[in-house]
Backbone as CSV, one residue per row, in Angstrom:
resi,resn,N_x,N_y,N_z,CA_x,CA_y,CA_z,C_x,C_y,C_z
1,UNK,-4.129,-7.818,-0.175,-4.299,-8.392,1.137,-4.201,-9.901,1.058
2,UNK,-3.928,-10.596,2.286,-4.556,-11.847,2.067,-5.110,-12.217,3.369
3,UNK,-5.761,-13.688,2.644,-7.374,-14.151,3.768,-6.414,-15.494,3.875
4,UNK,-6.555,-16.250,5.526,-6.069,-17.209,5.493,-7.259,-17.725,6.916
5,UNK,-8.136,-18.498,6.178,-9.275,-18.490,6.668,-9.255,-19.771,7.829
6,UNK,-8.044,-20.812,7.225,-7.596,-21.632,8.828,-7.466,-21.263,9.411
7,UNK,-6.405,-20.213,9.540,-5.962,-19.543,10.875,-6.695,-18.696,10.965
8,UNK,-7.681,-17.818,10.125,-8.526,-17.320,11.172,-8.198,-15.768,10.865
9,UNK,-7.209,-15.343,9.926,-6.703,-14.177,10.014,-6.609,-13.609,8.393
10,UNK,-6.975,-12.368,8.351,-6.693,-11.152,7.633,-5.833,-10.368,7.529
11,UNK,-4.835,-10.472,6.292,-3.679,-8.832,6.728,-4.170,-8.090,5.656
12,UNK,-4.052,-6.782,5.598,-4.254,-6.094,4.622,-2.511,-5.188,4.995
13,UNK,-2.452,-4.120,3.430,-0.944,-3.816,3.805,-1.173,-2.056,2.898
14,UNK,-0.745,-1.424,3.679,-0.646,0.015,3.232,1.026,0.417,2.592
15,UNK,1.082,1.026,1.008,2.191,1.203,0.797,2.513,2.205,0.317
16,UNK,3.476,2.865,1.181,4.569,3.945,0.901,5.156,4.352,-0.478
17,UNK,4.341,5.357,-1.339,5.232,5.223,-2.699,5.349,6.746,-2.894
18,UNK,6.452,7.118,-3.564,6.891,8.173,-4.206,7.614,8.438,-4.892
19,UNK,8.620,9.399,-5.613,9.880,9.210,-6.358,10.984,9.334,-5.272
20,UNK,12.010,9.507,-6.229,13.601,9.606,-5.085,13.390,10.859,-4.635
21,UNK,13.828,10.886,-3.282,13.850,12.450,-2.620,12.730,12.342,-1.692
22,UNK,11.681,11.533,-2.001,10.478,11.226,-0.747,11.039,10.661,0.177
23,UNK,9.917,10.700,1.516,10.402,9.854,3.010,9.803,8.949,3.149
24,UNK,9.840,7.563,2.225,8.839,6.831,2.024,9.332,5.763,3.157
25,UNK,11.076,5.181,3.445,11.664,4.964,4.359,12.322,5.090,5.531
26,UNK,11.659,6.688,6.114,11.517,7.342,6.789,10.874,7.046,7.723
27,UNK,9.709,7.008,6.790,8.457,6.998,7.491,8.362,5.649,8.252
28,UNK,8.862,4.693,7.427,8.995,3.021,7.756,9.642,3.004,9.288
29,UNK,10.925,3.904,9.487,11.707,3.798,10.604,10.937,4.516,11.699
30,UNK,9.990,5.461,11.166,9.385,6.210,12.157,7.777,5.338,12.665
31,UNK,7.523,4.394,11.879,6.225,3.666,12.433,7.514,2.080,13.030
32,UNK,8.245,1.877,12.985,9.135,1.485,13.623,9.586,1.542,15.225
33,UNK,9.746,2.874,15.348,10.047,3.208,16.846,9.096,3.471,17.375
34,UNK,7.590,3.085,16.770,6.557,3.365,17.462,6.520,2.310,18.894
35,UNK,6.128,1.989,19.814,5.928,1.749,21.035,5.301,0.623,20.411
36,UNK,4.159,0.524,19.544,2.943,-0.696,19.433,3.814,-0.976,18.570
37,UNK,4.987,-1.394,17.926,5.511,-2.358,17.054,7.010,-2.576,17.623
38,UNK,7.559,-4.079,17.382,8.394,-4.523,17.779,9.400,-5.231,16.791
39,UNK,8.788,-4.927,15.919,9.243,-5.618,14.892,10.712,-5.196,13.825
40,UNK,11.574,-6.133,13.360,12.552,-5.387,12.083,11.780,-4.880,10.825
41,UNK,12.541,-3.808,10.530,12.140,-3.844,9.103,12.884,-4.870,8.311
42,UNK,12.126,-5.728,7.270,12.479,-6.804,6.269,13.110,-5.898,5.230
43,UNK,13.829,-6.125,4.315,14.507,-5.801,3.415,14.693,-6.510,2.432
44,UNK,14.101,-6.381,0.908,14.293,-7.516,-0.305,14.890,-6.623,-1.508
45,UNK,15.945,-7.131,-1.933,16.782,-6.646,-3.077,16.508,-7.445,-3.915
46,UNK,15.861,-6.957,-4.980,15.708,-7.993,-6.101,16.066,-6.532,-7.639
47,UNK,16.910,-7.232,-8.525,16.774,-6.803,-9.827,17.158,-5.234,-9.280
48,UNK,18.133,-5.289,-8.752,18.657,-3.212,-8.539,17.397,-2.510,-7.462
49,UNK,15.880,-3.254,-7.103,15.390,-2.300,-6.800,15.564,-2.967,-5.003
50,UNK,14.771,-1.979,-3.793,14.500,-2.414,-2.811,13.765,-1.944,-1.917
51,UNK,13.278,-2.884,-1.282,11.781,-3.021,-1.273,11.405,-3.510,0.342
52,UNK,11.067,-2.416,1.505,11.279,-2.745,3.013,10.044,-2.851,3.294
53,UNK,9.547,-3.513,4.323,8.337,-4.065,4.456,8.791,-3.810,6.697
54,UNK,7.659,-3.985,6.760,7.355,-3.629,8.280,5.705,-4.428,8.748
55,UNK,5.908,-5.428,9.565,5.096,-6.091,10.147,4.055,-4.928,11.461
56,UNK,3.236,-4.514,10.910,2.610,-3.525,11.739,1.552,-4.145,13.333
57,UNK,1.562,-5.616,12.939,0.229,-6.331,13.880,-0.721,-5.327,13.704
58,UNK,-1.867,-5.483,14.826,-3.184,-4.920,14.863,-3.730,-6.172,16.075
59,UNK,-2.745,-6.626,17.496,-3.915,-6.978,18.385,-4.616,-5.623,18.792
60,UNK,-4.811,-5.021,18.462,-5.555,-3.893,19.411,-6.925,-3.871,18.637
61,UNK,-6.958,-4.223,16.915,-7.809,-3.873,15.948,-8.897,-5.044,16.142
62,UNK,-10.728,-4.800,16.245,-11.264,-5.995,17.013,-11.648,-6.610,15.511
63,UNK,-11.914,-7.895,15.862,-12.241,-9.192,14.844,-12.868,-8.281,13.482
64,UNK,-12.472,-8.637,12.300,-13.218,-8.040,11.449,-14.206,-9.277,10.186
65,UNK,-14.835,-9.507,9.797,-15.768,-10.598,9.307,-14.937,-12.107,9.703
66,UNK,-14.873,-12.150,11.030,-14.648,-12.832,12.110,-13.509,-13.169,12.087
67,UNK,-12.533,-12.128,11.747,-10.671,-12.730,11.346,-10.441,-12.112,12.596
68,UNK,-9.059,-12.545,12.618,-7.796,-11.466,13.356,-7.312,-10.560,12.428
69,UNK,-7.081,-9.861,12.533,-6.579,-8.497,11.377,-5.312,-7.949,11.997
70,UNK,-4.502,-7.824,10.904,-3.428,-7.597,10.756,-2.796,-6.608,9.777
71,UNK,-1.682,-5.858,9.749,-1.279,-4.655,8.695,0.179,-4.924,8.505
72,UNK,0.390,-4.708,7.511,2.317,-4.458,6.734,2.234,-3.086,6.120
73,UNK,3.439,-2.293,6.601,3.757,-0.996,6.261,4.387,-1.754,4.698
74,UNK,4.526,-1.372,3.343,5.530,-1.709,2.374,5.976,-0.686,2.068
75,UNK,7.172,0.342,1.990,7.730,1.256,0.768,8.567,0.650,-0.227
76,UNK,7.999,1.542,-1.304,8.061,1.125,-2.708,9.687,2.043,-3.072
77,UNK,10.866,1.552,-3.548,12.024,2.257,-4.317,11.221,3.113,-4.862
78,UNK,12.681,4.721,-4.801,11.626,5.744,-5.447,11.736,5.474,-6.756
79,UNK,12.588,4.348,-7.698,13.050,4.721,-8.967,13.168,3.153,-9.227
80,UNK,11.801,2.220,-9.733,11.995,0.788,-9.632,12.536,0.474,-10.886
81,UNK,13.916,-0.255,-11.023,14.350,-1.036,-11.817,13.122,-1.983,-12.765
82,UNK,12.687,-2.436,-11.931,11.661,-3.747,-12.605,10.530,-3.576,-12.826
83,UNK,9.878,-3.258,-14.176,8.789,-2.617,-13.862,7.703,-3.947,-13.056
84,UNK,8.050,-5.472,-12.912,7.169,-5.946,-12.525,7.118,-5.693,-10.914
85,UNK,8.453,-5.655,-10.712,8.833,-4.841,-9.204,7.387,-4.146,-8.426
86,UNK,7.152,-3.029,-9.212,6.335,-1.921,-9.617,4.633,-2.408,-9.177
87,UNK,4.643,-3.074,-10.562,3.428,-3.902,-10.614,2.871,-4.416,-9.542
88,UNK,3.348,-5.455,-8.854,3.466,-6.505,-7.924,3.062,-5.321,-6.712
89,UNK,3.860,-4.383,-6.473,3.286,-3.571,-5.580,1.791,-2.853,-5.246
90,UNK,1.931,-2.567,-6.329,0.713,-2.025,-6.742,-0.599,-2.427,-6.494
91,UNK,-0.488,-3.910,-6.820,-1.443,-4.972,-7.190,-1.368,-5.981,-5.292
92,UNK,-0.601,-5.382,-4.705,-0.774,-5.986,-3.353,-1.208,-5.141,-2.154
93,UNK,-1.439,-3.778,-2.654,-1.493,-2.480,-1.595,-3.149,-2.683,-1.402
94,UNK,-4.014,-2.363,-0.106,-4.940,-2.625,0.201,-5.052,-0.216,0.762
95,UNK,-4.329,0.275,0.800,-4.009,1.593,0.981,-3.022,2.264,0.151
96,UNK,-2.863,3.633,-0.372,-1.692,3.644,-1.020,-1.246,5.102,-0.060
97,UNK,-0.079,5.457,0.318,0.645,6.929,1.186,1.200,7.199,-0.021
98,UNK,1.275,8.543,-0.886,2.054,9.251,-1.446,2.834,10.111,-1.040
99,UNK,4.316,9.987,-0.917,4.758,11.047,-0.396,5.796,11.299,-1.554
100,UNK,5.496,13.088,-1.585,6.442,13.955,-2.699,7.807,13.955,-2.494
101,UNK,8.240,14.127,-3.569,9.321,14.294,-3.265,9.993,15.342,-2.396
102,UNK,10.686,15.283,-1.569,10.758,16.356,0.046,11.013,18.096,-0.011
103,UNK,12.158,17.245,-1.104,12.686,19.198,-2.032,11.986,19.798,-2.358
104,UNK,10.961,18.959,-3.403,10.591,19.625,-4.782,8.975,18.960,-5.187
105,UNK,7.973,19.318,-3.508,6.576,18.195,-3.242,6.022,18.781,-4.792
106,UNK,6.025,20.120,-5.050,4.963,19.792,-6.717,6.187,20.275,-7.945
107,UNK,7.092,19.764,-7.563,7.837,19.585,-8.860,7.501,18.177,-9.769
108,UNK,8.238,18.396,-10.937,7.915,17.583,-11.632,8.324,16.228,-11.820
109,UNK,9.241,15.610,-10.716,9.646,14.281,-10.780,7.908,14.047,-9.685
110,UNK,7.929,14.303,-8.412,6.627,14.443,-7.671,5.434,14.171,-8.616
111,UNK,4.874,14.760,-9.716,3.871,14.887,-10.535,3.968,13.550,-11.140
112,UNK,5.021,13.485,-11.990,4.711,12.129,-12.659,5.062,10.871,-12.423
113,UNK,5.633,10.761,-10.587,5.249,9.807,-9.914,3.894,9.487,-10.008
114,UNK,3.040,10.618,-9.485,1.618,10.560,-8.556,1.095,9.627,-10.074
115,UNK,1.348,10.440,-11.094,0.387,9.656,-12.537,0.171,8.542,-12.724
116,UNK,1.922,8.266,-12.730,2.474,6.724,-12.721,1.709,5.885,-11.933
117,UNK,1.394,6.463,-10.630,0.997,5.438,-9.559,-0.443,5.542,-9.463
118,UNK,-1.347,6.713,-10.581,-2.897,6.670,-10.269,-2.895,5.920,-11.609
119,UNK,-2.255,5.640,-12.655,-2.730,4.959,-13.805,-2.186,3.607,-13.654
120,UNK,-1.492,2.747,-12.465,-1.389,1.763,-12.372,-2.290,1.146,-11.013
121,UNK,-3.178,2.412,-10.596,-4.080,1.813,-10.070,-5.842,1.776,-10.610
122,UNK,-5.382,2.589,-11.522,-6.367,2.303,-12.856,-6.785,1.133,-13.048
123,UNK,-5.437,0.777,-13.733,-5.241,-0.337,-14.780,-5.398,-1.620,-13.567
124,UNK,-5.530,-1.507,-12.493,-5.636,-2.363,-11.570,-7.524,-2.705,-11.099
125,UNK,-7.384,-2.082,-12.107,-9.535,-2.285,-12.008,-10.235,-1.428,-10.830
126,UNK,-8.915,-0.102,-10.474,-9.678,0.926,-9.187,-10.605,2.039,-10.049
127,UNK,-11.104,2.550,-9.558,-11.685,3.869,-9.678,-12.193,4.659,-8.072
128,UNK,-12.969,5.414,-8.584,-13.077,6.575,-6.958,-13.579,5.612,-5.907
129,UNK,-13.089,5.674,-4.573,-13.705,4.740,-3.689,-13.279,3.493,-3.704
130,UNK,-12.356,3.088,-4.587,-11.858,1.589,-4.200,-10.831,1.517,-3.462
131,UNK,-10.050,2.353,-3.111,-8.466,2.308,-2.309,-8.284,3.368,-1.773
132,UNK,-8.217,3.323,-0.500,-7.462,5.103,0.239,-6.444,5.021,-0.685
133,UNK,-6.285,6.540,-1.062,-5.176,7.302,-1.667,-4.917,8.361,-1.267
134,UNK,-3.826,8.511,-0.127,-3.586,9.449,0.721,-2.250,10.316,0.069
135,UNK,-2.078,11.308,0.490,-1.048,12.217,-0.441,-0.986,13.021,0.817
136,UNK,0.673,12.974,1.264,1.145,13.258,2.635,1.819,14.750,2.198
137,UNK,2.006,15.764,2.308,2.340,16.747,2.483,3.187,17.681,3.978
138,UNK,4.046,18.260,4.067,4.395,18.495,5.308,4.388,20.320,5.967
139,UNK,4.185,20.858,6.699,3.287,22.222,7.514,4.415,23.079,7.188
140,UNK,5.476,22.322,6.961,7.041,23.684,6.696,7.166,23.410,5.385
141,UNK,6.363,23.338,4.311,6.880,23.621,2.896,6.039,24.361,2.597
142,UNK,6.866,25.422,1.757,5.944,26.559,0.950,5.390,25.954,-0.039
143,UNK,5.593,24.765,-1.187,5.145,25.263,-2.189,4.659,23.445,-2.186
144,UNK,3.529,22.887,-1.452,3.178,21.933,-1.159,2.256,21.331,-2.509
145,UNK,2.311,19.781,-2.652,1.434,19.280,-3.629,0.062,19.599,-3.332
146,UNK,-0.393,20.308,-4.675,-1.780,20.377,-3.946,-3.040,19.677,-5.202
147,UNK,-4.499,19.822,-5.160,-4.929,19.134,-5.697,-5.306,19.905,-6.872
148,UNK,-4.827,21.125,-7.301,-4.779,21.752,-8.308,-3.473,21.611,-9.477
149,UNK,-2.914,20.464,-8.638,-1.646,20.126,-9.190,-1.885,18.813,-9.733
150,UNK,-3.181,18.387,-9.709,-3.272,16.703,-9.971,-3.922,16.834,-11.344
151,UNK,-3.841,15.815,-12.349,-4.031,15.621,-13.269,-5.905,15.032,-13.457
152,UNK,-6.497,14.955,-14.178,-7.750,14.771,-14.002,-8.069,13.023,-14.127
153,UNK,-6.878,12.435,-14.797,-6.457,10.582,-13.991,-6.614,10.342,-12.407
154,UNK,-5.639,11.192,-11.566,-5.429,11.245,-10.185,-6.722,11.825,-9.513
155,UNK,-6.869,12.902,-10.219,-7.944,13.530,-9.224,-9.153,12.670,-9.371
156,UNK,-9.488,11.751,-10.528,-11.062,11.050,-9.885,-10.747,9.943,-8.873
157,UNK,-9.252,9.658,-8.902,-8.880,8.519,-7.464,-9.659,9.419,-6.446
158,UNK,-10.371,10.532,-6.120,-10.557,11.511,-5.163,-9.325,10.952,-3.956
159,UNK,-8.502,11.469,-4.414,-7.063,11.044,-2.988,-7.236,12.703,-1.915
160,UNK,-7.450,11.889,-0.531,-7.160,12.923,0.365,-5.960,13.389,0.597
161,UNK,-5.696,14.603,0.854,-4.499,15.719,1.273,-4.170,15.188,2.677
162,UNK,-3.448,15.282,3.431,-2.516,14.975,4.684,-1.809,15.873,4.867
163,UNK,-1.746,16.229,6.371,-0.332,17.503,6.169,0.064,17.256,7.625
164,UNK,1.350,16.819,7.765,2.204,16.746,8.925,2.988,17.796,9.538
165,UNK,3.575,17.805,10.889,4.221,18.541,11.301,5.861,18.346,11.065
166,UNK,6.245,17.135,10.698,7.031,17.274,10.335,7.842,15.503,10.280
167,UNK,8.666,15.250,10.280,9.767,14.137,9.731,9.716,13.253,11.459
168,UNK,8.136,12.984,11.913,8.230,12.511,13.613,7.707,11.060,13.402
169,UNK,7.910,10.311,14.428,7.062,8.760,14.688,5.541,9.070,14.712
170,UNK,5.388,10.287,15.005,4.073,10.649,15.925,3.068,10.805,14.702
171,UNK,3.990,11.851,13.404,3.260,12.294,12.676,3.538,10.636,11.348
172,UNK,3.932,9.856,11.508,4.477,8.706,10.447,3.131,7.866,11.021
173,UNK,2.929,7.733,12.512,2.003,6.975,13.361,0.611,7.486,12.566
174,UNK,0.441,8.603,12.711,-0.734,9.347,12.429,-1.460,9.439,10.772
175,UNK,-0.851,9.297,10.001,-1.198,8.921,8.766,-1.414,8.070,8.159
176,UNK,-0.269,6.654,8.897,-0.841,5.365,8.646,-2.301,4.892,9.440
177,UNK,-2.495,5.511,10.580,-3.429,5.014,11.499,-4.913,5.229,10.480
178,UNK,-4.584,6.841,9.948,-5.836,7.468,8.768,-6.116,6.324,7.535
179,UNK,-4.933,5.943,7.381,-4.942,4.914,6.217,-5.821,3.104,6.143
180,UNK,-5.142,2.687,7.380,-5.254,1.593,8.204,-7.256,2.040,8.626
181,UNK,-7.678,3.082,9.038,-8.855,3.169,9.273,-9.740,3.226,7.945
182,UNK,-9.433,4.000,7.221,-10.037,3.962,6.007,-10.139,2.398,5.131
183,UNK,-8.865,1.427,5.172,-9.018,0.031,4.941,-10.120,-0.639,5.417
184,UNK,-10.517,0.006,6.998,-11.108,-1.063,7.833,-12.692,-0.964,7.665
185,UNK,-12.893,0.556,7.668,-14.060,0.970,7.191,-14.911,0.621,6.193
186,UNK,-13.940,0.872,4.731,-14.434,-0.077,3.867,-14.800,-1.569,3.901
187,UNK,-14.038,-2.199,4.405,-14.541,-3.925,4.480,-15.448,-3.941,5.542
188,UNK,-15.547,-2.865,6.415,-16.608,-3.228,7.579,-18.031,-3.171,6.823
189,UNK,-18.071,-1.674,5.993,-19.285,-1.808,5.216,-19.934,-3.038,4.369
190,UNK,-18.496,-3.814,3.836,-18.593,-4.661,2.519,-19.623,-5.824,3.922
191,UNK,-18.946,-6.368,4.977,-19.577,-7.160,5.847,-21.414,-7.035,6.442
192,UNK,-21.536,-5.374,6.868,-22.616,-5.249,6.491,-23.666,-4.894,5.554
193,UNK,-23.034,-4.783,4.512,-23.800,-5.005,3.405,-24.437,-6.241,2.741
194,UNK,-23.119,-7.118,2.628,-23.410,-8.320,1.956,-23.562,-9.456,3.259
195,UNK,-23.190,-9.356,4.182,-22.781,-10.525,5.807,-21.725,-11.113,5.586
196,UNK,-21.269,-11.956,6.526,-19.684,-11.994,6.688,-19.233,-13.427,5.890
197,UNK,-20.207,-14.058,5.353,-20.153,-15.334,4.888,-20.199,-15.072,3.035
198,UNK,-20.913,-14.152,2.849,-20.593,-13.397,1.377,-19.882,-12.470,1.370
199,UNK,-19.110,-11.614,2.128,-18.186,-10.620,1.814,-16.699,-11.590,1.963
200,UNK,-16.801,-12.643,3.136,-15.200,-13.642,2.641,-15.301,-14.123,1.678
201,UNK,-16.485,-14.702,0.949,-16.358,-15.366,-0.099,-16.104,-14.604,-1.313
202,UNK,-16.737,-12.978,-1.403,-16.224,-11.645,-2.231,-14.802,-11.538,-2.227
203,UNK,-14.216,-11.562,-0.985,-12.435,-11.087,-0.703,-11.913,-12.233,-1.479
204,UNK,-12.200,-13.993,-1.189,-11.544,-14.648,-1.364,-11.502,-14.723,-3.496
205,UNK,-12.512,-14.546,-3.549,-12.436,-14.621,-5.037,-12.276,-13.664,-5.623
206,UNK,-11.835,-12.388,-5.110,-11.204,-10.934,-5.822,-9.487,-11.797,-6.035
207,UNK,-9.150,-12.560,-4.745,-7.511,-12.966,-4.707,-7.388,-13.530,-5.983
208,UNK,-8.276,-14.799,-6.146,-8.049,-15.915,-7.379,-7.883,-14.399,-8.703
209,UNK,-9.025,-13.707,-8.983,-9.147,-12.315,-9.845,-7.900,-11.747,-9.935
210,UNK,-7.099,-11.372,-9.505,-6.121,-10.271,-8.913,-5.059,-11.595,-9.465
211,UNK,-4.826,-12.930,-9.277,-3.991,-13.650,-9.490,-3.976,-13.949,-11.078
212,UNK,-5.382,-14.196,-11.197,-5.366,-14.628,-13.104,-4.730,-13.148,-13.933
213,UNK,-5.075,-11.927,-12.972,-4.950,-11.002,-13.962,-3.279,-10.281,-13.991
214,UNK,-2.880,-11.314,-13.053,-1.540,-10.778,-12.957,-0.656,-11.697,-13.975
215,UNK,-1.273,-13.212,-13.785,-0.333,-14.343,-14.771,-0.692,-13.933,-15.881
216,UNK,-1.543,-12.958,-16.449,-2.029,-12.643,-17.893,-1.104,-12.035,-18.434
217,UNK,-0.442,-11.069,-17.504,0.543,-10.159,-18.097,2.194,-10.280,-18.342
218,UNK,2.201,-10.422,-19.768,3.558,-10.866,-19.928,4.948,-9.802,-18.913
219,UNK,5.836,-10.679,-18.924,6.958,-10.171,-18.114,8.593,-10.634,-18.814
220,UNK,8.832,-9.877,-18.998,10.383,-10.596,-19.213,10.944,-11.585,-18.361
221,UNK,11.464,-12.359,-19.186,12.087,-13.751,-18.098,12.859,-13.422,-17.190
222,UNK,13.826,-12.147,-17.581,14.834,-11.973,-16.483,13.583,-11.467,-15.124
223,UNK,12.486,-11.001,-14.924,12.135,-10.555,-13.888,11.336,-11.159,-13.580
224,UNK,11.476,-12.543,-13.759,10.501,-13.381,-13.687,10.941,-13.978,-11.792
225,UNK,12.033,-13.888,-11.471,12.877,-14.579,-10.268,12.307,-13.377,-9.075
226,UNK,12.684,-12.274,-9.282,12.428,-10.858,-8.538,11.068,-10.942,-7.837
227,UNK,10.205,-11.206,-9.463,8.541,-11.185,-8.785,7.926,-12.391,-7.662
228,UNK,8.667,-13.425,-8.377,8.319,-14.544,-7.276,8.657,-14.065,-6.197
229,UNK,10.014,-13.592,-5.691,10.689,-13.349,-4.716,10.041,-12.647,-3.704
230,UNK,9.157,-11.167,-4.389,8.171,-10.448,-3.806,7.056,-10.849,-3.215
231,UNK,6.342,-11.741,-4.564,5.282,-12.305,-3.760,5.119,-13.631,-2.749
232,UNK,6.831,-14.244,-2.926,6.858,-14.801,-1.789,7.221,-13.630,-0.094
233,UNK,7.875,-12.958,-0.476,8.173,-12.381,1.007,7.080,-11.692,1.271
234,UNK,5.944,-11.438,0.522,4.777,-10.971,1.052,3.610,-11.659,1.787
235,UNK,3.718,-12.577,1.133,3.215,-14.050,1.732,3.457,-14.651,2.775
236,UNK,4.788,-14.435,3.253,5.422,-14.916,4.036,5.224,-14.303,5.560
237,UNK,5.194,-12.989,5.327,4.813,-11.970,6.336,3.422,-12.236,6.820
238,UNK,2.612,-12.682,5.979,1.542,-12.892,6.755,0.981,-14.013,6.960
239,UNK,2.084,-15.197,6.935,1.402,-16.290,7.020,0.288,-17.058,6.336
240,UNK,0.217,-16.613,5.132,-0.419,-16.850,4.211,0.057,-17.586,2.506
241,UNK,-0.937,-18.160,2.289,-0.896,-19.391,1.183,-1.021,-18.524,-0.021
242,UNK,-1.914,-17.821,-0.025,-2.676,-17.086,-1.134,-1.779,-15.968,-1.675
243,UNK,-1.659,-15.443,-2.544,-1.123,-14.076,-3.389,-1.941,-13.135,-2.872
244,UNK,-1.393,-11.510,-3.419,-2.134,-10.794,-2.321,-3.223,-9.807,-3.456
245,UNK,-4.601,-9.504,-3.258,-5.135,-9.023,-3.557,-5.344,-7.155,-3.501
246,UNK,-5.386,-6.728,-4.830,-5.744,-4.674,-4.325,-7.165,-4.908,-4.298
247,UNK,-7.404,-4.401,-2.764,-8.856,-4.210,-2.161,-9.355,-3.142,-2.550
């Protein structure tokens, strides 16, 4: 997420990940033609991979530890070239949507996506309760991901099941909205728990956290251009100074 405490405003950003064969950009076009957004989808090609982003707003969403609040849809390439590509995502998602692959939801490209993406939110300092981890499923597949299919890495993310009617705005609307609420919930608690003057000062110094622990990690030079690139167009979207923090 990021805090941009001049202006007064909060975005947090929910992201779309799966392997190839998911509707992770689907879904993007379908919270797209939603009525409450007006916005293009952004588009960043960096290093073979690409990477669409969707300005979601939230005037409707009321003040939260006294910001304006704001949301970005991101889907993640099902098959990232870069692993910092990858990373960078990971490490900026405040929600994560899993969606299987469409053919083949508990086949095995599906499976060791989900791993991939619960052990890089591991390694991101999560455990149970730190990040919605939603896992989208759809009402016309027989042989759907289920949680007997998750590995015992994934399953302590405790990620909720989702199940749509099908490939609609309505049902793309409806899962992010689950997602986007579950974000809000959590920081609402963090506000009354700690008050709104120690839970910004909590958010703001998870960012600096989230930043040291990202410059820690070596990267190849060639993907050194890509990552900037990311975390500038993420930045950029929300009007914000700061790098983006996993809430």
């Amino acid at each position: 997420m990021d805090i941009d405490i001049k202006a007064g405003t909060i975005t947090f950003r929910v992201l779309y990940h799966g392997p190839e064969g998911a509707t992770k950009f689907l879904n993007l076009r379908g919270l797209q033609s939603s009525a409450a957004v007006c916005e293009d989808l952004c588009v960043l090609h960096a290093d073979g991979d690409r990477v669409m982003t969707l300005a979601m707003g939230g005037d409707e969403i009321p003040p939260l530890l006294g910001l304006r609040v704001a949301f970005d849809a991101v889907a993640a390439p099902g098959a990232t070239a870069s692993r910092a590509i990858e990373r960078m995502l990971v490490l900026a998602a405040d929600a994560v949507v899993f969606l299987p692959d469409r053919r083949l939801p508990a086949g095995s490209e599906s499976r060791r996506a989900l791993v991939r993406l619960s052990r890089g939110l591991s390694a991101a300092g999560n455990s149970a309760g730190d990040i919605p981890l939603l896992i989208q499923n759809y009402e016309d597949e027989s042989s759907p991901l289920e949680r007997r299919h998750l590995d015992a890495h994934t399953a302590a993310l405790e990620p909720v099941f989702v199940s749509v009617p099908g490939d609609t705005p309505e049902a793309a609307e409806m899962v992010f909205r689950q997602a986007r609420e579950a974000v809000l919930h959590r920081v609402s608690d963090m506000g009354a728990v700690c008050g709104i003057a120690a839970a910004r000062e909590a958010l703001a110094r998870r960012v600096s956290d989230r930043e040291a622990a990202l410059s820690a990690v070596a990267e190849p030079a060639e993907e050194s251009w890509s990552t900037a690139a990311l975390w500038a167009m993420l930045g950029a979207m929300a009007a914000a100074a700061v790098v983006s923090w996993l809430l």
